[in-house]
N, C-alpha and C positions, 0 to 999 in steps of 0.2 A: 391201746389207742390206735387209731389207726391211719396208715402211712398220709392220706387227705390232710384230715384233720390238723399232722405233726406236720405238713406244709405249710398250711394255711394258718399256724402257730406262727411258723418262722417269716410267713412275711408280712404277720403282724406285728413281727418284732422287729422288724426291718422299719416298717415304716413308722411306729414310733422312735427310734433312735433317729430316722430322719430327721423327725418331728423337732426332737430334743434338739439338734445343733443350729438352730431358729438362730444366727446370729442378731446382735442389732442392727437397727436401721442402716448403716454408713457401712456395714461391712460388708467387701468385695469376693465374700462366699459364692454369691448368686452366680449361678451359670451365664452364659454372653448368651449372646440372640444366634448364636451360630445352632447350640443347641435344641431349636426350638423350629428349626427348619423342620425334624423327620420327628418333632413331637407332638401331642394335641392342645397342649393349652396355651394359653395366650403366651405372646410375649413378656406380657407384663408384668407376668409369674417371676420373672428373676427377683421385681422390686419387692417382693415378699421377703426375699430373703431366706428362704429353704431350696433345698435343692428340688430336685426335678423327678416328683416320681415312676419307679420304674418298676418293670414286674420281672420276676423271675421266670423259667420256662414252664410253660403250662399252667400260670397263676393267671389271674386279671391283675391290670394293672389299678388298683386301689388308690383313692383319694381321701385324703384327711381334711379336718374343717383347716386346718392352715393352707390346703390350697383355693378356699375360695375366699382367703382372706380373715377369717376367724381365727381369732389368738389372743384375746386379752378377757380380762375379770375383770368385777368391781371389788370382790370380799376376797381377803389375802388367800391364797395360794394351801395353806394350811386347815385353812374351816373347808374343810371338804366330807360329804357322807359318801363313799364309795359305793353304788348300787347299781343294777341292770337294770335299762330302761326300755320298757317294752319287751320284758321276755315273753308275756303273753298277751293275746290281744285284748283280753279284759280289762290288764294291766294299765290300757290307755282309752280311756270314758271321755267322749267329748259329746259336749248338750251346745249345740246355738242359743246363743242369747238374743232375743227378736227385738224390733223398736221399744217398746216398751219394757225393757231391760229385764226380758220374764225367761225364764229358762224350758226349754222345749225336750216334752217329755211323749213316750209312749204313753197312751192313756187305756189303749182296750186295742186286741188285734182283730173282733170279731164281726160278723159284716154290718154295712154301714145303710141303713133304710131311706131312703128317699119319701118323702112325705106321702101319706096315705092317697089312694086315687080317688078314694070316695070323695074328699075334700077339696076337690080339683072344681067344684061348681062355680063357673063363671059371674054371669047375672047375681048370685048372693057376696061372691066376694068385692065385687065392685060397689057395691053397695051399700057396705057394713064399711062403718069408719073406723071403729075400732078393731078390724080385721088384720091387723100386722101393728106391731109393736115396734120394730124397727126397718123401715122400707130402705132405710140407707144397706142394707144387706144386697139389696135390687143393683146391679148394672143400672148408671147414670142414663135416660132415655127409653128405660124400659116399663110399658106396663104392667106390672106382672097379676099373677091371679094372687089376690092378698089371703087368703085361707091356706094358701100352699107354702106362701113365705112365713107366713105367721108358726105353722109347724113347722118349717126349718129353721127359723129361726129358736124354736125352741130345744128343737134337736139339738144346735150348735152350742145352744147355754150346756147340756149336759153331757156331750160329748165333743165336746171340743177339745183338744190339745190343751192342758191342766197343767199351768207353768208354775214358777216357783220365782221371787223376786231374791234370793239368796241361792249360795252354794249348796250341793245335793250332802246332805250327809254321808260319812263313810260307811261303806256296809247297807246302806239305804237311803235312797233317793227320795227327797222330799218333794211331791207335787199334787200343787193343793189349788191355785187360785184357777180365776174363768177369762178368758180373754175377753176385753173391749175393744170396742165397734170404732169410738172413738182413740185415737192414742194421745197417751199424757204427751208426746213430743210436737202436736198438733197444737196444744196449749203455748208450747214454750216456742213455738216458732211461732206462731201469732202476737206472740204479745210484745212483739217488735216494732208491731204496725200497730194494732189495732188495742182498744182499751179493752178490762173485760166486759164490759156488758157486751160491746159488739160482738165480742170472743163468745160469748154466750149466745147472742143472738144467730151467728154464723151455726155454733153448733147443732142450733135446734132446727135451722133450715137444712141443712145437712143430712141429720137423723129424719128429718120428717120426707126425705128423696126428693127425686126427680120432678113425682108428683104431688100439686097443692095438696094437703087434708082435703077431704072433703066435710060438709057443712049437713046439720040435720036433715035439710028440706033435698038434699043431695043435689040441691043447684051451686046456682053462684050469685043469690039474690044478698048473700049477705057477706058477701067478699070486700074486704077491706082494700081501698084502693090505696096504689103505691104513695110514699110522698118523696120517692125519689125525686132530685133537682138534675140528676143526669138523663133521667128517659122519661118519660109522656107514660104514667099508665091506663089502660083501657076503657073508657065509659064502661059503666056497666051494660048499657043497654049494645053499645057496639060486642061486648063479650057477649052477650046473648045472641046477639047475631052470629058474631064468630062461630059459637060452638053452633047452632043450627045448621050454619053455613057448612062446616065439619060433617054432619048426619046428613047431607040434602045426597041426593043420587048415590045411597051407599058407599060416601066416602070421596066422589068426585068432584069436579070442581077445584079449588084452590086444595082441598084436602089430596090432593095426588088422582092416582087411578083406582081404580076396583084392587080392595087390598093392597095398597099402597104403602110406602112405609111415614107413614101420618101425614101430615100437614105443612104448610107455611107457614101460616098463622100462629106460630108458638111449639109447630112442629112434634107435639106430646099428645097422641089420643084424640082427633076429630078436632085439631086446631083447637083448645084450649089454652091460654094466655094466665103465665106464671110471674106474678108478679111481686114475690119474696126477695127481697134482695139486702144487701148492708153495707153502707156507705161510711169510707172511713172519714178522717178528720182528717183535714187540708194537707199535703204533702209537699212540704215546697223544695226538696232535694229528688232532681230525675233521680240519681243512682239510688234512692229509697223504693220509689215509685217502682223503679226497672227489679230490683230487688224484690218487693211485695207480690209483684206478675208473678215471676219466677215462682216463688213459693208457695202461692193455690196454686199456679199448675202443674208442681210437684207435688204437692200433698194429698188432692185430691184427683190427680192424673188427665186432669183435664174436663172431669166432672161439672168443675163450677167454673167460670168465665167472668173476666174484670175489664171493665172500661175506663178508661179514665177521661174526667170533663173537668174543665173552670167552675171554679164556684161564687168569683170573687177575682180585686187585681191580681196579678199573675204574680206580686208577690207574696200573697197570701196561700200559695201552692192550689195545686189540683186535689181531688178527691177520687179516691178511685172505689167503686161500685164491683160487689161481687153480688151472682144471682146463679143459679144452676143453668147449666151450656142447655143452648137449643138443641133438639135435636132430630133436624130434617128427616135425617136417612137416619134415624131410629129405629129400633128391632120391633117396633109397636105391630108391625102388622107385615105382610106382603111374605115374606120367606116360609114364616114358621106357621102362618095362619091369616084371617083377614081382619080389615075394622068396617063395621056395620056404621049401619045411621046413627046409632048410642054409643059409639065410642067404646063399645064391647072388645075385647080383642079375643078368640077363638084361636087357642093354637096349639100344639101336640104339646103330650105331657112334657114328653125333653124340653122344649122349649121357652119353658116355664121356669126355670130354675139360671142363675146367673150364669156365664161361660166360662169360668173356672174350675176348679178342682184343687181346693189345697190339701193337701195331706202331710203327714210324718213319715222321714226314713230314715229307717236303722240299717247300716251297712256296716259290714265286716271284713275288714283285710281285701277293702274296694274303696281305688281311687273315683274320686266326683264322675268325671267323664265314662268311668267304668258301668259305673251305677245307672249313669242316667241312659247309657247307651241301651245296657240289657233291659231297661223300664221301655224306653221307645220301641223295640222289638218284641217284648212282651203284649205292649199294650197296643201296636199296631198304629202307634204315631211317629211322625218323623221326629228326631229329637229337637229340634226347633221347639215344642210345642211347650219342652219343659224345662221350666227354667229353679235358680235357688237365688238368695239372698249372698249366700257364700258356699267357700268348697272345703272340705273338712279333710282331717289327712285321710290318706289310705291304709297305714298299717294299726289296728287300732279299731273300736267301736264306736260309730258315730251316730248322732241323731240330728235329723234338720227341716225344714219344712220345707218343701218341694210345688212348686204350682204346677197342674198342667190347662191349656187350652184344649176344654175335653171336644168339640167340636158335637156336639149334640152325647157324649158318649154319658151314661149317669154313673154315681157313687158307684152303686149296685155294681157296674159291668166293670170299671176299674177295679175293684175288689178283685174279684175274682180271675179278670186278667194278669194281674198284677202278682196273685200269690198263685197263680197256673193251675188254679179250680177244675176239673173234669175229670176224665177217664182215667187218667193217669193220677194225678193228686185228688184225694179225697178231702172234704170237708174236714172229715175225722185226722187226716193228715195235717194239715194246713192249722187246724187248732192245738195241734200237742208237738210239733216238730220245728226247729227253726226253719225260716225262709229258705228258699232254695237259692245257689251261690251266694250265703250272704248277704242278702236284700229281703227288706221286711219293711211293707209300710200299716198306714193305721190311721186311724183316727182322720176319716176323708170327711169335707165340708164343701159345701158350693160357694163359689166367695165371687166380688165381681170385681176385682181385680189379679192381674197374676201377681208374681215376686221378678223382684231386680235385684241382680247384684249391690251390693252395698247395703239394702233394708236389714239390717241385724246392729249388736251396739256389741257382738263381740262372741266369746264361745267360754263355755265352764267345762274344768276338768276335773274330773277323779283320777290320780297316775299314782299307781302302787310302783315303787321302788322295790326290787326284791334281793335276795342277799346282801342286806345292807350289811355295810363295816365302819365305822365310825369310833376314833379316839376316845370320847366322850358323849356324853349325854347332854354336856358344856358347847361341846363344839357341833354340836346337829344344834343345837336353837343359835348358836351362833350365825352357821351357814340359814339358815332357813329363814331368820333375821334380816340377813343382808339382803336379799330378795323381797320381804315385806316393807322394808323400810325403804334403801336406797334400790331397790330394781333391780333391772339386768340388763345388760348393752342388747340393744334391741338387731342383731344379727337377724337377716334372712338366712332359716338353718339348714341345712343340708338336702331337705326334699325338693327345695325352689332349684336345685341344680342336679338334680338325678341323683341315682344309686348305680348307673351302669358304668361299665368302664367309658363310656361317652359322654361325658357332662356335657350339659344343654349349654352354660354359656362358653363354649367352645364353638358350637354351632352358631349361638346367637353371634358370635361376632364376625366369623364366618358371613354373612348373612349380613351383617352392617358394612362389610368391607366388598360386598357384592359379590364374594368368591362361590357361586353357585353351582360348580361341581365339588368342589370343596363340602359343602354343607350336606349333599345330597349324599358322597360318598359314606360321612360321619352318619348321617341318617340311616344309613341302611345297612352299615358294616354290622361286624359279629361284635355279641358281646357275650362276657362270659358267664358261663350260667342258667341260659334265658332257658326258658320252655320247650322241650325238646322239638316241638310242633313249631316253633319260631324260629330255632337254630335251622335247621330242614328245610323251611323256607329260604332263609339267607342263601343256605349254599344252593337250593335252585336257580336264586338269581345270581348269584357272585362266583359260582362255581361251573354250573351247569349253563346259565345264563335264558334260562326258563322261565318267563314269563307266568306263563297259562299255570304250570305248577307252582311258581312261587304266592299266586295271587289265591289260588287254590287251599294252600299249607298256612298262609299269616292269616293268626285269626284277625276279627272286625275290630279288637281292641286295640290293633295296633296302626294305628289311624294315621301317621305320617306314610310309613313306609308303602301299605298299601296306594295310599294317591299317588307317592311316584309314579310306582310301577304301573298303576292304570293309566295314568298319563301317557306311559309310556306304547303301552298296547294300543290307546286309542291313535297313538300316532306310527301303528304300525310297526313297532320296536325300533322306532328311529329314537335317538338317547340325546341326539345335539341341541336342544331346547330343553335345558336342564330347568334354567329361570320360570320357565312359562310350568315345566312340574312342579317345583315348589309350591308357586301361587295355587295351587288344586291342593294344598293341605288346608284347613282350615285357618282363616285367619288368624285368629286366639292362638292356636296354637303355634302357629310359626310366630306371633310376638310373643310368645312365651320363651323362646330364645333366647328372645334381644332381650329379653326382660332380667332374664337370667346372667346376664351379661354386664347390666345395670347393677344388679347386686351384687354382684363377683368385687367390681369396684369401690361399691358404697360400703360394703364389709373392710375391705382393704384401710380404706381412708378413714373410717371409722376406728378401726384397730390402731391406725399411726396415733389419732387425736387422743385416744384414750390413756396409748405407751407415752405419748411422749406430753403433754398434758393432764394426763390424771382427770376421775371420773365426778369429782367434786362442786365441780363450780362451774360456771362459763370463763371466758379466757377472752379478749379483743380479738374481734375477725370472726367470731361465731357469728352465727345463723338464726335468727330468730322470726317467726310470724310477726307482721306490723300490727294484727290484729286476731283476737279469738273467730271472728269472722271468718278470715283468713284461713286459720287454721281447721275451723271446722271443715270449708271447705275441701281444700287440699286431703285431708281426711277420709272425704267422699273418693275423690279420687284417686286416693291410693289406694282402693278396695277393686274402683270398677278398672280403671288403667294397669295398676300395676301388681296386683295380686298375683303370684308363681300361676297357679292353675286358672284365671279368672275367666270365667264362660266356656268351664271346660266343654260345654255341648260343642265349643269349636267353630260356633257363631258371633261377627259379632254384639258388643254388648252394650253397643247405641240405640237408645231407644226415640220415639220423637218428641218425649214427652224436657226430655236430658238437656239441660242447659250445656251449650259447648261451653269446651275448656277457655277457662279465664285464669293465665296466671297469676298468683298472691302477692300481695305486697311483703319485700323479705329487709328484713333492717338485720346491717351488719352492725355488731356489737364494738361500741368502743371503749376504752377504761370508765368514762362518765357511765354509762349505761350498766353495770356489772351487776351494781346491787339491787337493779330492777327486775332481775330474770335470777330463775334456778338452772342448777343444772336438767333440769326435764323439760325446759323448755325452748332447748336446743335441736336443731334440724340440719340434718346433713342433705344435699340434694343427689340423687338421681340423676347423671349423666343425661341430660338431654336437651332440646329446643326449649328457651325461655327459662334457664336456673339460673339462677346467682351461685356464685362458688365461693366457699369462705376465703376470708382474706390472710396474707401471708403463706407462712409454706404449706399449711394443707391445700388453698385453692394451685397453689404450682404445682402440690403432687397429683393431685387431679387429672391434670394435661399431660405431665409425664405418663402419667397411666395412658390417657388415651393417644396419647402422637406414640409412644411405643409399639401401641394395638394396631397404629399407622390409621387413627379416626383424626378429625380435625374435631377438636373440643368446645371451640366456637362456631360448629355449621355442621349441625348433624342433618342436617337436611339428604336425604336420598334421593335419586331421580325416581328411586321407585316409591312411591307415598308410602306403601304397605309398610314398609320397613324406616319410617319415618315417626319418631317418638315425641310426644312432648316427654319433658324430665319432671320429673315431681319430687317432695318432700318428705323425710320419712324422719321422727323424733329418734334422737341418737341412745337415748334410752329410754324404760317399758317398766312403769310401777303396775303392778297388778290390782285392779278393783277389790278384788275380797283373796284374802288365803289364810288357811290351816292346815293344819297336820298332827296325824295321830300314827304313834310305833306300835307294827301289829306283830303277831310269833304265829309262824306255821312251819310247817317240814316238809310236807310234799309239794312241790312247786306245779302240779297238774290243781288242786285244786285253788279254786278263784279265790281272791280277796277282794274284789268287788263283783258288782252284778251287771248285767246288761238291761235294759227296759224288756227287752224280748225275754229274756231267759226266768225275769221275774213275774212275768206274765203268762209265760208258760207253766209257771209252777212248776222251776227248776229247781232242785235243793239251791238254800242261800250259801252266800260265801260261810265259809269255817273258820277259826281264827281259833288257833291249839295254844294257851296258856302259856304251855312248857315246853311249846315248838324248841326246835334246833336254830332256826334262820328267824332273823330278824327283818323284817320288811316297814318301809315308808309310805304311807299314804298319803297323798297331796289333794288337797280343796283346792280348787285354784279360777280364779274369775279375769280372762284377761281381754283388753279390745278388740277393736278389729288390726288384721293384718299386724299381731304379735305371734311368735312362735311359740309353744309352750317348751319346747325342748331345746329353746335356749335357755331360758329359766332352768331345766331340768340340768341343763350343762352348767352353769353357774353353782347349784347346789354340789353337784358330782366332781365338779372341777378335771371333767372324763369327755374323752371324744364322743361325740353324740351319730357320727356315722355308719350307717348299718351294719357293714363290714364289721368294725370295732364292735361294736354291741353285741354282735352274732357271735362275734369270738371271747365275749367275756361270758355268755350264758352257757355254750360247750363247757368252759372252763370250771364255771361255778361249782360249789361242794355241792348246793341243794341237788345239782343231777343226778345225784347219784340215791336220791331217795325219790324218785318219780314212779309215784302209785301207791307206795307203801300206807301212807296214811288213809289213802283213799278207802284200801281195802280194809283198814284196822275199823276206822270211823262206819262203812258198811255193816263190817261183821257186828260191830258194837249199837247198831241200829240208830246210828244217828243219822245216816244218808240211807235212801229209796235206793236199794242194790239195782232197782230193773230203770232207775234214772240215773244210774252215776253216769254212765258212759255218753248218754245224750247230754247231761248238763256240763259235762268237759269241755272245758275252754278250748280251739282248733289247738294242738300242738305246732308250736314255731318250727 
C-alpha cells in the first residue's frame, strides 16, 4: 500500500473519530468564536457542536456532512446496508422526468433529417387544408409552409424522445411511449377556471395554431362569426375587405411595407382577422381572474392572450376571453422572405421550421455548466442560447433535454457540430465510439418554444450499491423500507456546498456579510488536488502574481476565477475594486454562494427539529402551506431561486413570461391543528426576505445562527440587490414517487451492472451479473421530485458519510479491488463478451 494512500487512511480516521464525539445540543465541547478568526467556516459552526476541522501537513483539509449541518436518520441506526456509492459512473443513472411525468430516454444517436426540400412547395401548401395535422408545432405568429410541418411533424411522432411513465428496469431501460403536443398538466391547470368543454374547446383552438383552418372554397365566405360579448367580430364583407386590403400594393398600405412583417388588421398573413376565441364563466374573485392571466401566459408562453370584460352587475364577476396573441411584428414575412398580394409567404428553407432545437443529453462525469459550456463552443453559440429544465449531478451518467435558440442553424448542422463530424471524427467514429469528453446528444426536434428551469416533475434513478454488507436479508428490506414508507430527511447533500477544501457556503456568507476581499481571496486560493493545469494557474497568480499567464493556464471551466482576474487586467492590474470583480462572475453563480449558505443552516435547524422532536409527527410551532396552491407554487420556486446549481449557464433565470415572486401564505401549527397535517407536510424556511420562522426554540435557533454569522435575520436586505435573497420553503422530509430494488452478484468491479442509453446504443456488451459472484451489489429503482437529492436517500439506507472524500476512501479500501479485470478476461475468453469491445464498453475508471 502505499505511503499516499496510508495518509489519506489516517485522516480519514481522524476525521470520523471527530465525527463520533458529535456532543448534544447544550454541550460546551464547541470551540469559541476566537477559533474561527484564522478558520474558514462560519462561526456558527461551534453551534453544531463538533469540533473544528483540521488537516494534517500536506493533506486537504476534508469536510464531513456534520459540517454542513447533516447528522440525524429517520430508520434506527442499526438497519443499515453498508455499500460504496458511486464507485463507478454507471453506478449512478439519472433519467429527467419532463412535465408530463415521462422519463427522458436516448432514443437513436444517428443523424437527424430536416424535412425533404422537394416538399417545400409553397402556393400547394397553403392551399391544402389538410396539409398539417398539428400547426400547434408552428411558433405562435408564424406562417409556415404546411407540407414541411406536416413531415416534421411526422418525423417527431417517430423519432421523438420515447419516454416511459414508470421507473427504468434494472439491467434495462424501458422506453416505449410518444410525447404529446398537448400536456396532461395543461388539463389539470385549466380546470381550475374553466369547465371541460371550454378545456376542450381551448384545446382545439390551440392544436389547430396561430392560423384560422382554412375552408373548402379557400376563402372566408363561410367563416363563422364570433359570438363573443367581450369584442365586436368582423362583418364578413369588412373581412373581405380586410384581406384585399392585405394583397392591395404587394403588401402596403395598412399591411406594413414591401415585405413587411404582416399587418394591423389581425397582424397574421395579409391582415387576416382570427376570430376563435373561449370565454370563461363569470369570475367574480379578482385574485382568480389575476390567477387565471397568469396561467395562459404560463402555459402557453404568451401564445394566447386574455381580456377581461363585464358581462353583467359587477357582482356577478367578469368573464375573461382567451384567443391566440396578435402578432404585428410576426416572423410572417420581412426577415426571412416577403408577403405578396396572396398572403403567400416565400422564405429560405431555414426559416421554415420553428426557432428552437430541442434535443437529449447524455453526459458523463460533467457538471451542467460543464456540459452546456463545451455545447456553446462546439456549436458556435453563446451559452445564453441554451438552456435545461433542471441540472443533474456531475459525477455520474445523466440524461436531460436541452433547448437551444438555433438562430437559423438546422437539426442537420447541430448534429454534427455537436458530435465534431469532419476531418478529424469520422462518421464511422461518431457511430461506434462514445461522445467525445463525455457528452452525447440525440434525438434533435424543431419545437417552438425553448425549456426553463423548473419544466420537469422530477428525475429517476438506477444506483448500484457495490460491495454490499448487510446483517440480514431482514434488515436490507428493513432499511430500504424505511425509505419507501416514511422517506428521508430531505438534506441539501454534499454537492450544493462543494468537494473542494473551499466550501461555497463560506463564500456565500462572506458575500452576504459584504467581505469582498475576503470572498475573492477564497475564490481563488489553492485547493488540494485540483488539475495540475489549474494548480499552475493559481501560483501564477498567488505566487508569481501574473496575470497574462494565469488567465492563460485556468481553463474556461473555471468560470469564477477567471472574471476576477479579467477584471482585474481590464483595470490594468489595479486589485482595489475587488466588489466591482466579483459582480463580472456570472450572477447564478455568485448566488450560488449565498445559496449555499441558506442550506448550511436549513440542514442545521433541520437536524436540531429531527434530534430533538423526532421524525413522526408534526409538533406546535411547525410550518405548514396555508394552501396546496401555495405549495405548489413555492415548489416552482425552489427549483428556479434556489436549486445549488440553478442556470448553471450563469445567466440569469428570469424570464418575461415568469410571474414575480409572491410570498405563500405559511400557518404556524398549533396543538388544535396536529391531526390535520402529517409529518410530510411540514416546511422548514430558507433564511431570507419574507419567511416566517417556526415558533419556539427552532425559530430562536435560527437567529442564533444568523446574529453568530454577524447577519441580522430580520433584514436581509443588502445595499447591493445582487446579493439580496428572497427565502423560500423546502418540505423537511422526501417520500420517493416510485422505488425497488433488486440484490445482484459480480466479482469484477470494472464491469457495469447497469447500462448507459449510449453504451446501449452503441451495441456495448450489456451489464453481467455472475450467479456465484464474490460481492454482493444493490440496485436501486428510484423516482424522486424536484430539488430532492438522491444521495440523501442513499445516506439513509447506508447510514455512511456520503462525502466524496469518504466514498473515495471506502472503494480504495474495498475487497472487490483486488479482483479488477479478472472476470472481465474469464467472461471474454469464455465468449461471453466481444474481446475487441471489452475495453471500449468499460465503464471510465474512478
Amino acid at each position: 500500500m502505499s505511503s499516499l494512500v496510508i495518509r489519506e487512511r489516517e485522516q480519514d480516521d481522524a476525521d470520523i473519530e471527530r465525527y463520533s464525539k458529535r456532543p448534544k445540543i447544550d454541550d460546551e465541547f464547541a470551540p469559541s468564536a476566537v477559533d474561527f478568526a484564522s478558520h474558514i467556516l462560519p462561526p456558527s459552526h461551534s453551534l453544531l457542536g463538533i469540533p473544528l476541522p483540521t488537516a494534517k501537513e500536506g493533506q486537504p483539509l476534508n469536510f464531513l456532512e456534520a459540517d454542513v449541518g447533516i447528522s440525524e436518520y429517520i430508520g434506527r441506526g442499526e438497519a443499515k446496508v453498508e455499500g460504496i456509492i458511486k464507485q463507478r459512473f454507471t453506478d449512478f443513472l439519472v433519467f429527467e422526468v419532463d412535465q408530463d411525468s415521462k422519463v427522458i430516454h436516448m432514443k437513436s444517436l444517428g443523424k437527424p433529417d430536416s424535412p425533404a426540400k422537394e416538399k417545400r412547395d409553397v402556393s400547394l401548401a397553403l392551399t391544402t387544408s389538410t396539409a398539417v395535422e398539428n400547426p400547434a408545432l408552428v411558433d405562435a405568429g408564424e406562417t409556415e409552409l404546411y407540407s414541411v410541418i406536416k413531415e416534421s411533424a411526422a418525423s417527431e411522432s417517430t423519432s421523438v424522445t420515447e419516454n416511459t411513465n414508470s421507473l427504468p428496469e434494472p439491467l434495462g431501460l424501458n422506453t416505449s411511449t410518444k410525447e404529446e403536443h398537448w400536456s396532461e398538466h395543461f388539463d389539470a391547470t385549466l380546470a381550475a377556471f374553466l369547465d371541460q368543454d371550454k378545456v376542450s374547446e381551448l384545446k382545439k383552438i390551440f392544436l389547430e395554431g396561430p392560423e384560422p383552418p382554412r375552408v373548402s372554397d379557400a376563402g372566408w365566405g363561410t367563416r363563422v362569426a364570433s359570438t363573443s360579448t367581450l369584442e365586436e367580430s368582423i362583418p364578413l364583407e369588412d373581412a373581405k375587405k380586410s384581406e384585399d386590403k392585405g394583397g392591395r400594393d404587394n403588401g402596403r398600405g395598412r399591411g406594413g411595407k414591401r415585405g413587411g412583417r404582416g399587418g394591423r388588421g389581425g397582424g397574421r398573413g395579409g391582415g387576416r382577422e382570427d376570430t376563435r376565441n373561449v370565454i370563461s364563466s363569470p369570475i367574480t374573485s379578482k385574485d382568480t381572474r389575476t390567477a387565471f392571466h397568469k396561467a395562459i401566459r404560463e402555459l402557453f408562453g404568451g401564445k394566447l392572450d386574455t381580456e377581461t370584460g363585464a358581462s353583467g352587475p359587477p357582482e356577478e364577476g367578469s368573464r375573461i376571453l382567451i384567443k391566440w396573441a396578435k402578432r404585428g411584428g410576426g416572423r410572417g414575412g420581412g426577415r426571412n422572405g416577403r408577403a405578396d398580394g396572396s398572403g403567400i409567404i416565400a422564405r429560405t428553407p431555414r426559416g421554415t421550421y420553428p426557432p428552437y432545437i430541442h434535443f437529449t443529453l447524455q453526459k458523463t462525469n460533467r457538471d451542467t455548466q460543464d456540459a452546456l459550456g463545451h455545447l456553446s463552443r462546439n456549436l458556435h453559440v453563446n451559452i445564453k442560447d441554451l438552456s435545461v429544465a433542471g441540472t443533474k449531478d456531475k459525477r455520474g451518467v445523466t440524461v436531460q433535454r436541452v433547448s437551444l435558440n438555433r438562430h437559423n442553424k438546422s437539426v442537420e448542422e447541430v448534429w454534427k457540430l455537436a458530435n465534431g463530424l469532419g476531418p478529424r471524427r469520422t462518421l464511422e467514429d461518431v457511430m461506434t465510439q462514445r461522445g467525445e469528453r463525455g457528452i452525447r446528444i440525440s434525438d434533435l426536434q424543431y419545437r417552438k418554444a425553448g425549456l426553463e428551469l423548473g419544466m420537469l416533475k422530477g428525475n429517476a434513478f438506477v444506483i448500484t450499491l457495490r460491495n454490499v454488507k448487510v446483517a440480514s436479508m431482514d434488515i436490507l428490506d428493513e432499511a430500504m423500507n424505511t425509505i419507501k414508507n416514511k422517506g428521508f430527511i430531505n438534506y441539501y447533500g454534499m454537492q450544493r456546498f462543494g468537494t473542494a477544501s473551499i466550501p461555497t457556503h463560506a463564500i456565500g456568507l462572506a458575500l452576504l456579510r459584504s467581505e469582498w476581499q475576503k470572498a475573492a481571496d477564497m475564490i481563488l486560493s489553492k485547493r488540494h488536488g485540483e488539475h495540475p493545469d489549474v494548480e499552475a494557474a493559481r501560483d501564477a497568480w498567488l505566487v508569481e502574481r501574473d496575470i497574462d499567464k494565469a488567465l492563460r493556464l485556468f481553463p474556461r471551466r473555471v468560470v469564477a476565477e477567471r472574471c476576477i482576474l479579467e477584471n482585474f487586467k481590464k483595470q490594468k492590474g489595479d486589485t482595489r475594486n475587488v466588489m466591482g470583480a466579483l459582480s463580472t462572475i456570472p450572477r447564478n453563480l455568485r448566488l450560488m454562494y449565498i445559496h449555499a449558505y441558506q442550506s448550511y443552516v436549513w440542514n442545521a435547524i433541520v437536524s436540531e427539529r429531527i434530534r430533538i422532536y423526532g421524525s413522526d409527527r408534526p409538533i406546535a410551532g411547525d410550518l405548514v402551506f396555508d394552501s396546496a396552491k401555495d405549495a405548489m407554487e413555492v415548489d416552482g420556486e425552489e427549483i428556479i431561486a434556489l436549486e445549488e446549481d440553478a442556470d448553471d449557464t450563469g445567466e440569469a433565470t428570469s424570464k418575461k413570461n415568469r410571474k414575480p415572486y409572491q410570498p405563500p401564505r405559511i400557518r404556524t401549527l398549533t396543538e388544535q391543528d396536529l391531526d390535520k397535517y402529517t409529518i410530510f407536510d411540514v416546511i422548514m424556511p430558507l433564511p431570507g426576505t419574507d419567511v416566517a420562522y417556526p415558533g419556539g426554540k427552532l425559530g430562536e435557533r435560527y437567529r442564533e445562527f444568523l446574529r453568530m454569522d454577524g447577519l441580522d435575520p430580520d433584514n436581509f436586505q443588502r445595499k447591493q440587490k445582487d446579493y439580496t435573497l428572497n427565502g423560500s420553503y423546502r418540505a423537511m422530509l422526501h417520500l420517493p414517487r416510485e422505488m425497488s430494488w433488486a440484490v445482484l452478484r459480480y466479482t469484477d468491479p470494472d464491469v457495469p451492472l447497469a447500462q448507459s442509453d449510449e453504451d446501449k446504443l452503441l451495441d456495448f456488451d450489456p451489464p453481467v451479473v455472475v450467479e456465484d459472484g464474490k460481492f454482493m451489489a444493490l440496485q436501486i429503482n428510484l423516482m424522486l421530485g424536484t430539488a430532492a437529492y438522491a444521495t440523501m436517500a442513499l445516506r439513509e439506507i447506508t447510514k455512511t458519510d456520503t462525502s466524496s472524500h469518504f466514498q473515495t476512501s471506502l472503494t480504495a479500501a474495498a475487497e472487490d479491488q483486488k479482483y479488477r479485470g479478472a472476470a472481465t478476461a474469464d467472461l471474454a475468453q469464455a465468449g461471453l463478451l466481444d474481446q475487441a469491445k471489452v475495453g471500449e464498453a468499460m465503464d471510465p475508471a474512478t
